[in-house]
C-alpha angles and dihedrals in degrees: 000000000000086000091050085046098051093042092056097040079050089061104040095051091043087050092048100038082055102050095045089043092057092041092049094048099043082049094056104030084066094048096063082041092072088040087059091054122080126244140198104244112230140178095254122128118222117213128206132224113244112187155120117286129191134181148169119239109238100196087069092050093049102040081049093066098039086044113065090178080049137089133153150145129183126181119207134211136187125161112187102230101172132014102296097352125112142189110220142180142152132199125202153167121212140172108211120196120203114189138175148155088284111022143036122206137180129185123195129188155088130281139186129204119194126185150096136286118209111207110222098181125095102216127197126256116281085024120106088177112149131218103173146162114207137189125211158183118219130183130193133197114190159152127229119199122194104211106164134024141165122222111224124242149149099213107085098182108111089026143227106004094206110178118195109226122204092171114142132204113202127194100026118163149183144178125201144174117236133206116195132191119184159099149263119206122190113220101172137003106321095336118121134190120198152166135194138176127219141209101194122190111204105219102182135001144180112216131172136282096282099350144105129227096243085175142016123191099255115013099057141219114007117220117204096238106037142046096214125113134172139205146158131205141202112212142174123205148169131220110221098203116225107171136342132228132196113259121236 
């Protein structure tokens, strides 16, 4: 089952990653197209569009359907509040499986990032296109349920001792530091695709009597002897324009 998991994860991300690639370099390709051409300079003052844009991850939907031990939906938020500076925040639920030869783990629960982009990309005239770079908080509160182990030995004669588990740890939590890197590309009026990758720090947690947090809604997979975590996410969103200002 792990091998049909990661096989299926595998596609999902390479599609994704594909589709958002082609979309982000024709975007911009064209982009640097119209910088290339030469126009006739004017008095006109371009305005830009300041506003509030939301949007739903797609990863977590995909990787929903092609993952029947996962589930997950996250909502995303930015609102540009000067020149290349942005709130941001998600909130999400998941349902994260860890499995291996001699344990099987599930952790349910809800999470929140707040923070801040900051867009590194001139854009042309006419063009709202992101390239940013974003730091945030995230907080997770979760349960853990151990629903299948394996007891060790080295005597092989009556087999595998496999134990179902059933045993459920209530009010987890964590707390972690994330770094983004991405970009939001507007493919039509107002409509963005983007994608963005994370290294996350977990910086306190809350974990059960004898036990070990394998996995937290929103950060990802634990490792034993490091707090570092990592992650990546497809979205769509909308801007939903509230003003414009003139752009320096």
């Amino acid at each position: 089952m792990p091998e049909k998991i990661f096989r299926n994860y595998i596609k999902s991300t390479l599609v994704f990653s594909a589709i958002l690639f082609l979309l982000g370099t024709n975007s911009l390709f064209a982009q640097d197209q119209e910088e290339q051409t030469p126009i006739e300079t004017t008095d006109t003052i371009y305005k830009e569009k300041y506003g509030l844009r939301v949007g739903i991850d797609l990863s977590k939907l995909a990787r929903t359907v092609l993952d029947e031990d996962y589930t997950g939906f996250m909502v995303e938020a930015d609102m540009r509040i000067y020149n290349n500076y942005y709130l941001a925040a998600e909130i999400g639920n998941e349902t994260l499986p860890f499995g291996e030869d001699y344990i099987k783990v599930s952790s349910s629960g809800s999470f929140v990032k707040i923070g801040a982009n900051y867009n590194a990309y001139e854009n042309w005239k006419g063009m709202q296109n992101i390239v940013f770079a974003g730091l945030r908080y995230g907080f997770s509160t979760f349960s853990q349920e151990l629903e299948e182990y394996q007891i060790y030995t080295t005597n092989d004669y009556f087999g595998e001792d496999i134990r179902v588990g059933g045993d459920k740890s209530s009010g987890l939590t964590a707390s972690w530091i994330e770094l983004m890197a991405g970009f939001k590309v507007e493919i039509l009026n107002n409509l963005y695709l983007s994608a963005n990758i994370q290294l996350k720090r977990r910086i306190s947690q809350k974990t059960p009597d004898g036990f070990d947090n394998l996995t937290i809604p929103g950060f990802g997979r634990t490792f034993d002897d490091s707090d570092f975590g990592i992650g990546y996410g497809y979205s769509i969103s909308y801007l939903i324009p509230i003003f414009k200002k003139a752009k320096k």
